[in-house]
Structures are given as C-alpha cells and as structure tokens.
N, C-alpha and C positions, 0 to 999 in steps of 0.2 A: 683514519681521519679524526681530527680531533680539533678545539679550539685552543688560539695559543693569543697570549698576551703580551705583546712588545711594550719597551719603552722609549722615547727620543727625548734628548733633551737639548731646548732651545737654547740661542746665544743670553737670551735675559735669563737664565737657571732653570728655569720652571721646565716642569718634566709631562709631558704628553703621554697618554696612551694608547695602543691601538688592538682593537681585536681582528684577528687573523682564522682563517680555517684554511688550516695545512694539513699535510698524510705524510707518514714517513714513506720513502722509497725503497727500493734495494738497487744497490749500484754495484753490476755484476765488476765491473775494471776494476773498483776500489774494493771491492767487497766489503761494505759495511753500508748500512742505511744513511738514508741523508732526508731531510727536511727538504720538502715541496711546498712554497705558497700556491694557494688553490684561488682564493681572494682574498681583499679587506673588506674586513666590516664599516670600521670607521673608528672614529673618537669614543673613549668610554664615556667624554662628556658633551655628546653631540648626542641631542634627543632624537633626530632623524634617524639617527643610526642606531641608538637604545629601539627606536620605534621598531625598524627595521630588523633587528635582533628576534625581538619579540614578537612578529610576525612571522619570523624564521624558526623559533621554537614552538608557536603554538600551532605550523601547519607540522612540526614532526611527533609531537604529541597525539594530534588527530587521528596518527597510523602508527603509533607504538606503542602497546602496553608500558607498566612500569615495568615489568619486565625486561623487556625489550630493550629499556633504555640504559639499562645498567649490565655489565659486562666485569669479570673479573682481572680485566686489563689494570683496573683504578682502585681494585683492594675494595670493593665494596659489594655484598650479594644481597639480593632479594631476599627475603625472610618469607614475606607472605604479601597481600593485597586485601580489602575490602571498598565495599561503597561506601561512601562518606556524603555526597552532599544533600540524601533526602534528610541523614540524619542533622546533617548543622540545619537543615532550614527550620527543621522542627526546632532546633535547639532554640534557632534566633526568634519564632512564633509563640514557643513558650513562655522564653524571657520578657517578648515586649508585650507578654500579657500578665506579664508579672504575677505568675504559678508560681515561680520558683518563692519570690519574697513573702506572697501568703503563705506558702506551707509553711516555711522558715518561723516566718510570726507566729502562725496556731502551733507550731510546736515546740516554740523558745523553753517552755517551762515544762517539757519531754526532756529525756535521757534516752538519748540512742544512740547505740554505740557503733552505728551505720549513718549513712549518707540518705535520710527521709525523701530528700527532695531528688537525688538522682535518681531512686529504687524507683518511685513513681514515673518519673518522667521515662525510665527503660520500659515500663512495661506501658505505657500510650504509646512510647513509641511505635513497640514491638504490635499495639494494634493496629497504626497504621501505616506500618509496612510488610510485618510477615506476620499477620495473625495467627496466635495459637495458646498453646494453654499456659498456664505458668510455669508450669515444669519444662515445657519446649522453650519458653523464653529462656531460664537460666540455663539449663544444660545443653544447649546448643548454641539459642539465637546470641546471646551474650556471650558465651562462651569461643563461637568460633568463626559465625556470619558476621558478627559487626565489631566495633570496636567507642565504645562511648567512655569517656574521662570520666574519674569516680565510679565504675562501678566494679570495679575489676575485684572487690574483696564485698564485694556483697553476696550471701548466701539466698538458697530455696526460702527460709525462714525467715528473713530480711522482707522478701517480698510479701508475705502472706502479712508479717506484721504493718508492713505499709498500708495493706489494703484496709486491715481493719483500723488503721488511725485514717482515713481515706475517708472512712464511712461517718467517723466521730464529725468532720470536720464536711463531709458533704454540702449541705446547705450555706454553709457561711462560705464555702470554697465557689458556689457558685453563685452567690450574692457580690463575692469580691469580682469573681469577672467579669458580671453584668456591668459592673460601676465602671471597671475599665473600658472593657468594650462600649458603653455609650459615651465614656471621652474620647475612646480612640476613632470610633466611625462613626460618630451622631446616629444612634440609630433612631429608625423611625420604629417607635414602638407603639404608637397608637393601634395597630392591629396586631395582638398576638392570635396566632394559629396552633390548637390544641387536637392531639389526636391520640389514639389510645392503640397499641397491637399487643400480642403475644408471645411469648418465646418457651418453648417445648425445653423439657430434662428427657433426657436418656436414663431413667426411670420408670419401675412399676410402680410403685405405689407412691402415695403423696401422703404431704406429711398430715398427724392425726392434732386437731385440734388440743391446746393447751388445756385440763381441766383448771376451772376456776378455783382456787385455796382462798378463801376470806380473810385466813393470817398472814398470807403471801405479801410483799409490796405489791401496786403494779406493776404491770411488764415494764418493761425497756423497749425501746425503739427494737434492740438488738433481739426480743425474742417473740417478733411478728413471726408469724407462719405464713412463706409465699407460696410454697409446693403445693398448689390446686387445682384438680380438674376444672376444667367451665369449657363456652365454646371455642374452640381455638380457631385464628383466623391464619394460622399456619396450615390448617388442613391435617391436625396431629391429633383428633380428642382422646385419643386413647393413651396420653402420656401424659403427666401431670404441667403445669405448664405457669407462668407466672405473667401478668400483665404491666405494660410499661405506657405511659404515657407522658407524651411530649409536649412541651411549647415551644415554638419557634417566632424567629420576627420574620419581618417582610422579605428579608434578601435569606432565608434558611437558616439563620444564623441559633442557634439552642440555645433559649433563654434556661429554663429550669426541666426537670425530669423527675419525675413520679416514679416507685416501685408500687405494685400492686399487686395481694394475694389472686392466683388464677382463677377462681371463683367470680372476679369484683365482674359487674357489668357495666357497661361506659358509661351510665346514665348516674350512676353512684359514685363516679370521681367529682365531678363538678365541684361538689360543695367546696373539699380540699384542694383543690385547685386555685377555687377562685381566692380560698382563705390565706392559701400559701403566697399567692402572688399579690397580695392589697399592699403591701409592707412595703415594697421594690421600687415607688416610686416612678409608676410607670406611663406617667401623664394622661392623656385619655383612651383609655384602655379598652376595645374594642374584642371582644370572644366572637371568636372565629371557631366553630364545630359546624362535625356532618351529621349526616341522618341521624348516626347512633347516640344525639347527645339530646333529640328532642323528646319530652316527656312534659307534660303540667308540672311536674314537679321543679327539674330542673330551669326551665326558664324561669319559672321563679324566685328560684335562689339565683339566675344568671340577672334578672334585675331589679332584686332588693338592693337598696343603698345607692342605687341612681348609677346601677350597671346597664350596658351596654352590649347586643350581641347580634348574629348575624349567622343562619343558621338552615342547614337544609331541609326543609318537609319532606316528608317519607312519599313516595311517590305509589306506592301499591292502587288493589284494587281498592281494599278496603278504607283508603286514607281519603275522607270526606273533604277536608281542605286543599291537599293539591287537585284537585278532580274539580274543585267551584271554583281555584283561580283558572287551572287552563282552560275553563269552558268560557270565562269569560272576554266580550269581545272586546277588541282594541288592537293598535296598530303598536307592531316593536322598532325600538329605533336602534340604528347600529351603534355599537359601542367600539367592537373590534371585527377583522374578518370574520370571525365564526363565532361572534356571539351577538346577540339582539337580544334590547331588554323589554320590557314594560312595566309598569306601578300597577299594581291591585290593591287596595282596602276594601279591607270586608268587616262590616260591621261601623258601628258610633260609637262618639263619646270615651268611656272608658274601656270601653270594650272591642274599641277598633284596633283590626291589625293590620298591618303593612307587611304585605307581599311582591317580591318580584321574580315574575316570571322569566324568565332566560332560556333561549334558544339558540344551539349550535347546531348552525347546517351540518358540517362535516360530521358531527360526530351521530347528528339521523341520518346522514347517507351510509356512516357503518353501522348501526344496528339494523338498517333493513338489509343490507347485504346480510349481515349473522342469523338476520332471522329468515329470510328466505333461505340458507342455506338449511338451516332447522325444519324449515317445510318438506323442501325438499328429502330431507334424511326420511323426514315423516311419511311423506306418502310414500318411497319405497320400504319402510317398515310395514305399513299398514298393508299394503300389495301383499308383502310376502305369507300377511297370517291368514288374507282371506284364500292365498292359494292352499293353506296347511291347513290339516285335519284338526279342528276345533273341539273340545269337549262340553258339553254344558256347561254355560256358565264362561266370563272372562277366564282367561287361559292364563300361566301362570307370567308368558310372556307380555301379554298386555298388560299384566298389573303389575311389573317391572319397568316399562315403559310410561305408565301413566304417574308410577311412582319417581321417574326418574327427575332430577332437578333440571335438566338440560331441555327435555321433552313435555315433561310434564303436564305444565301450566299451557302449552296446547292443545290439550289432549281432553276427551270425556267420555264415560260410555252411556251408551243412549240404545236403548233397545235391547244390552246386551252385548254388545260391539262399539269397542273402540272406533273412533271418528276425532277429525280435528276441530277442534271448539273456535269456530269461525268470528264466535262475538270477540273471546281475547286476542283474536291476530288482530281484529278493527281495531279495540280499546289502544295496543299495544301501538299500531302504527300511528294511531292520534298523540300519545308521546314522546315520537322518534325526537331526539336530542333537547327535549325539554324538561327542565328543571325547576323548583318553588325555590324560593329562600325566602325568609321571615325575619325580619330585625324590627328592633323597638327606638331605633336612633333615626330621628325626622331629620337630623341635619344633614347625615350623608346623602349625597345625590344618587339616584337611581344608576348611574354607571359605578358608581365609589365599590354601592353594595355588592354588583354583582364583579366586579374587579377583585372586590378584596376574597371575597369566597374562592375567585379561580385560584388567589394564590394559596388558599390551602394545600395545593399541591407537593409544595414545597416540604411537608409535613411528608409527605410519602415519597418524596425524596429523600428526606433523611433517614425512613425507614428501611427501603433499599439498600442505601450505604451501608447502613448498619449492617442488614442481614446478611449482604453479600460480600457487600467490599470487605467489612473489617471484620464481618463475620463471629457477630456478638452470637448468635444461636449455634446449637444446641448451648445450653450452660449447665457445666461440670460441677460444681458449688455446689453445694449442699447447705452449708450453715446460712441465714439468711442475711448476716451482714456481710459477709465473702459475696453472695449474691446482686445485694447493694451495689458493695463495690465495684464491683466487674463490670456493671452496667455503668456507673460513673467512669470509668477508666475509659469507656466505650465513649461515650458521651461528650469525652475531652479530647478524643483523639477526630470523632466528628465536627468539631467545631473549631479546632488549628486546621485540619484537611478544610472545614468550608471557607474559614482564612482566606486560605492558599489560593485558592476557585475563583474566589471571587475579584484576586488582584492580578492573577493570569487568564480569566475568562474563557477556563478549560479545569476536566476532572483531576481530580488529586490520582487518580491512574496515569494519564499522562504526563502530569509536571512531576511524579514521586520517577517514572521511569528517565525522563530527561537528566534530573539531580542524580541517579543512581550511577553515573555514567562518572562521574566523579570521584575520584578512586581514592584512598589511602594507603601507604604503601610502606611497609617497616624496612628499611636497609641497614644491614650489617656489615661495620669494616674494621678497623683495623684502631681508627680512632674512637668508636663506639657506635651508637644503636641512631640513627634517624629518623622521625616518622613525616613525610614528606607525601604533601597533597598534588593530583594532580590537574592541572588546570583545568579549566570550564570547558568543553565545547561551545560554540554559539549558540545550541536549542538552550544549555542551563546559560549561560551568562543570561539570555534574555529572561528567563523564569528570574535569576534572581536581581533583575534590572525590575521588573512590574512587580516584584513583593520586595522592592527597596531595602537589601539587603547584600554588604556588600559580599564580594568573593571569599573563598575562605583563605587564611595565610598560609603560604605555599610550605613552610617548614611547622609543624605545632612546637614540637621537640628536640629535643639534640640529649642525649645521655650517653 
C-alpha cells in the first residue's frame, strides 16, 4: 500500500492534482502486478482534504514508531531514535528567558574554542531530565540518550571549564533573569520567601580552615571553604555538609541563591541576604522566614533602613511570647478552610509588637491523632518494663526511651520510674494546630500576614524538587566554585521546570513525560542522512499550546 500522486489536466491548461492510496496486486492470468485504487484523497489544493490527510497521518503515527514507519522498500533505513520534545521545550524556555544572550554578552571578551552557551544549557538540561554527574552527562547522556545541536564536539573539559565561568558570572546571571522575568510575568514581588537547607558530601572529612598569611592578598570568592560539619537537616551529621539558602516569589518562582559553609546557622545569613538583595529593585519588599530565622539580633537587622518582615515565633515550652499570645482571649475569624486568624499586641509605644495568632483545624485534628498514637506506643512500653525485672535505679531501657526524640518530651521519672508526664500532653493539646507570627508591617491586614507566611511553603517546595526530582544531593565537587556551580546549574533547571508548572498547571514530571514522547529520528538512504521529528500526540500538542510554544519542524536537517 502506498500513496500515489496523479495528474489531470483541464480544458483551460491548468493541471490538478490528486492524492491516491493504492497496493500493488498480483495478477495470477497476467502474471505481473498491477495497481489497485483503494481511495482518493482529494486536491492537493483543497484544505479539507490537506485537513483530512493530516488527520490520516496523525492517527498512524499514534501506533507506529519511526521505525515502524520506514521500510527498506524506499531505499531509506532507520539509523537510530531519541526523545526530543522535553529537550526543544527547554530549549524554547531558555531562549525566551534570554540565558543564551547573557552568557554570550559576559563572555564576548572570552576566547573559547567551544560553544559556552550550549555546554551550559546541556548540562541544565541534563538536570532536568536525567540527573547525574558530569561525567554521566558527557559519556553517555550526550553521547547516546539524546541528541542537542552544538554540542556534538564539546569535551569532559569544556564542561568543567563552563562551570567555572558559570560561577564568575553567577550573580549578574541571576540579576539578568530577575529583570526578564519581572517583564515577562509581572511578578508580584512584594513578598519574598527565604529558607535555608543542607546538602551532605560523600566524604570523611571536611575541609580545614585557610591559615591566615598577612602578606597574602584576600581571598577570592573562589577560595571560601564550604565543606563543614554543623547540624544537618538531611539527617546526615556525620558527613561534612554544605548550606544553601533560597529566595523565592509568591508563585515558587527563584529569585536569588546563597552558598553557604556547613558550619553557618540560619540566624547568620540574614545579614547577606538582605544586603544582597537591596540592589534588585524589589519595590516593597516583605521577608518572609520561619522559626530558624528569629533571634534579637536578626530582626533587627531585618528592620534597619525601614525593612519589613513576617516571621514565625518559636513555639516550645520555654518561648515566653508564643505562650502570652496563645493564652490570650479573643475570637479568630476565618480566613480560609483551615485557617483562623486573630491580632495580639503586646506591649506600647516603641515597644509594641504585633502578633498573629493562626489556627488550623485540620492540621490539630493530625497532631492529636500522632500524639495519641505516641501515648499509646507509650503505655504499652511502660506495661512491658513494669512486667520485666528491674535493677536499682532507671534501667538502661527507660533512659533510652526518655532519651528518645519521638517519646521523650512525654516522658519523666518520678520516684525512680518512668511515667508519662501528663502536664506536657495538656500544654501540647492546648497548641494542637496553632501557630505565632510576628511582623513589624501595620499596613498588612491580619489575613495578608497569615496568607503570606502560608506561602512559605512554596520554599519547600522547591527544596523537594531540588533534592528529589533533579537530585542536586549528595554533591561530588570538591573545589568550592565547582560546588557553586552545581548548585547554580541546579537552580536554573528549577526555575524553567517552575516555568513549565506554572503554564501547564501540572509537575515538570508529568509535562517532561508527555514531551518525551516526541521522538527524533535519524534516516539513512541513498540520497543521504535526514533527521526527521515525529509529530506531537495530543497530551504534548496541548502542553505546548499552554506554554505558547509552537510544534517543532517536522524535518531539522537534510545532509
């Protein structure tokens, strides 16, 4: 079966054409084949029929590889295949955030005898579709899973030196995207959200502090020391470990990113934070932190110079101010389903502060399920040691229990014996799903404050992504601007994936597997080499209808 093309030509000259889909036969009486019409198409110049064509190609696409579609009847064979269209959409995200023309500009007055802007843009990519190290990207991912224009003569050593012109150029690289990105989405940046995590080496030891030389210049940015123990919120302290901290806007979008020695504690970024961002022109600029960012210290540098911030009180036993706003009375008004607020000021004058109390049902209906389930656990532990032979004195088991983080803080001994400490279940049930927050800004209204804090969340959203999806942790680096970089590359591949998110209103897992399905395909014949795309299915035509980007061209190549 195959397509055949007729011609007719009319009594006024002009010549018609017609598409046919005929099969040869065999014709036992004659013996030799003969041509069978199966049907007509139509007009090659009737769009109903063009229409009609095209609806006939794209239902046999659906069920045949390229493979499939290509047969050595017509002198032409498959070569090989790859996915293509997660990689164009990155390409087309990249470009219209004009990555490609910055790097170009900071590097005009470089000499590289490589392609700066594609080596970069390979290895983002390569974090946000096959994360792995840089060695996997060029020996493999580049090599054999994918197929991206320009890179085909780039070396291992292309990329290392990318990263560290990556690092040169860091800040001003993410200075130029902010400026894009608030022309291309108006963003609302009055509230940035700031948060601080960790990420662990697959190393023993960390690195040993630079001795001070008086004849020395300064350091360089480039010979910080990040390899440091501190507490790791990985749940890793026994690995040396390095801290990163993020800003984010209101829709998750990365404004700027912080490196930080693993040593630093969250209450000691502030300063460089807030210094790093005054510059950005970020209109009225609201700081948004959790617990770990309240200290005397740091609110006060968060509002020197007529700053702005909003910020969670620590809720323990020992925190005197959240403990006097929740005790005090007053009615909460709903904001949303599962949150009610109220206003608290405490104190006069110059010395008053603005608190808002917030309460979520849902989330005191699950801590009293966790914590009854903890009781429970509890009283059959306690059961089991009054049945076991006890030696003077707490036993080795009870003071592993009382020691425990999970058991703990219900727990005391009284007499010599473990018992459950009945005042902290009360304490703990009079905070089931309630929260302080603390801001110095009179103009937000009591819903703004506790709205804007919920979206902090968004911040650990992007953490997630990072640790899971694209799989920025463990990190292999050693040197600390290799380190840098990685995490930038990280960073860039998080912010075209929340892109993507936000204009398909689904995760970069879903819409990267949709585009994946979009094939490239190299055929070889007789005339030469074609590299030939294969059509969209419907889930990607619509992905790339909602990220307003057209189809990719069905031929790239012909050689």
């Amino acid at each position: 079966m195959f397509l055949r093309q007729t011609a007719q030509r009319r009594a006024d000259g002009t010549v018609v054409h017609h598409l046919q889909i005929a099969e040869s036969v065999w014709n036992k009486d004659k013996k030799r084949t003969e041509t069978r019409l199966l049907c007509t198409l139509g007009r090659m110049d009737d769009l109903k029929a063009v229409a009609r064509m095209r609806k006939l190609a794209g239902g046999i696409l659906r069920r045949c590889s390229p493979e499939e579609l290509v047969s050595d009847t017509n002198g032409l064979r498959v070569v090989d295949s790859w996915s293509y269209g997660d990689l164009y959409v990155l390409d087309r995200l990249w470009k219209r955030l004009g990555l490609d023309v910055v790097i170009r500009q900071a590097s005009k007055d470089r000499r590289f005898e490589f392609d700066l802007e594609r080596a970069l843009f390979a290895m983002v990519a390569n974090r946000a579709c096959e994360p792995g190290s840089k060695l996997y990207c060029y020996e493999q991912w580049l090599r054999e899973d994918v197929r991206i224009p320009g890179v085909a003569d780039l070396e291992l050593q292309h990329l290392y030196r990318a990263m560290d012109f990556l690092d040169e150029v860091g800040v001003d690289l993410e200075k130029a995207v902010y400026d894009r990105l608030a022309d291309l989405f108006r963003l609302d940046v009055e509230l940035v959200f700031y948060d601080t995590t960790s990420l662990y080496f697959e190393v023993d030891e960390e690195d040993p502090d630079p001795e001070p030389d008086p004849g020395a210049p300064a350091c360089g940015k480039g010979d910080l020391v990040v390899r440091k123990r501190g507490k790791s919120k990985d749940k890793r302290g026994d690995v040396p470990q390095l801290v990163v901290g993020l800003a984010v806007t209101r829709d998750g979008l990365p404004v700027r990113h912080w490196v930080f020695p693993g040593n630093t504690v969250d209450v000691q970024t502030v300063d460089q934070v807030k210094a790093d961002l005054r510059g950005w022109h970020l209109t009225r600029c609201v700081f948004v932190g959790d617990a770990g960012m309240v200290s005397a210290e740091n609110l006060h540098a968060l509002a020197s110079g007529g700053g702005r911030y909003i910020v969670c009180v620590p809720a323990g036993d020992a925190d005197e101010p959240a403990r006097e706003v929740l005790s005090r009375a007053g009615r909460y008004k709903p904001v949303a389903e599962n949150l009610f607020v109220k206003e608290v000021v405490v104190g006069e004058g110059e010395r008053r502060r603005r608190y808002v109390s917030c309460f979520n049902p849902q989330e005191a209906e699950r801590q009293k399920k966790h914590r009854e389930q903890i009781l429970c656990e509890l009283a059959a532990e306690l059961r089991s040691l009054r049945y076991a032979r006890a030696p003077e004195g707490p036993s080795r088991r009870s003071c592993t229990l009382r020691a425990s983080s999970r058991y703990g803080r219900y727990l005391r001994f009284k007499g010599g014996r473990l018992e459950i400490h009945e005042a902290k279940v009360r304490e703990d049930e009079k905070r089931d799903g309630h929260f302080v927050l603390l801001t110095n800004d009179d103009t937000l209204s009591v819903e703004d404050v506790a709205l804007g804090y919920k979206q902090l969340a968004r911040v650990e959203e992007s953490w997630r992504t990072l640790k899971t999806g694209l799989k920025i942790r463990p990190v292999f680096h050693w040197a600390p601007h290799r380190i840098r970089a990685h995490i930038t590359l990280n960073v860039l591949a998080l912010l075209i994936g929340r892109i993507a998110e936000l204009a398909c209103e689904d995760t970069w897992r879903n819409i990267r597997d949709d585009l994946k399905r979009v094939k490239l395909a190299q055929l070889s014949g007789p005339e030469g080499t074609v590299w030939q795309v294969t059509e969209p299915l419907l889930p990607a035509r619509n992905r790339l209808e909602k990220l307003r980007i057209d189809s990719p061209p069905p031929v790239l190549s012909m050689v």
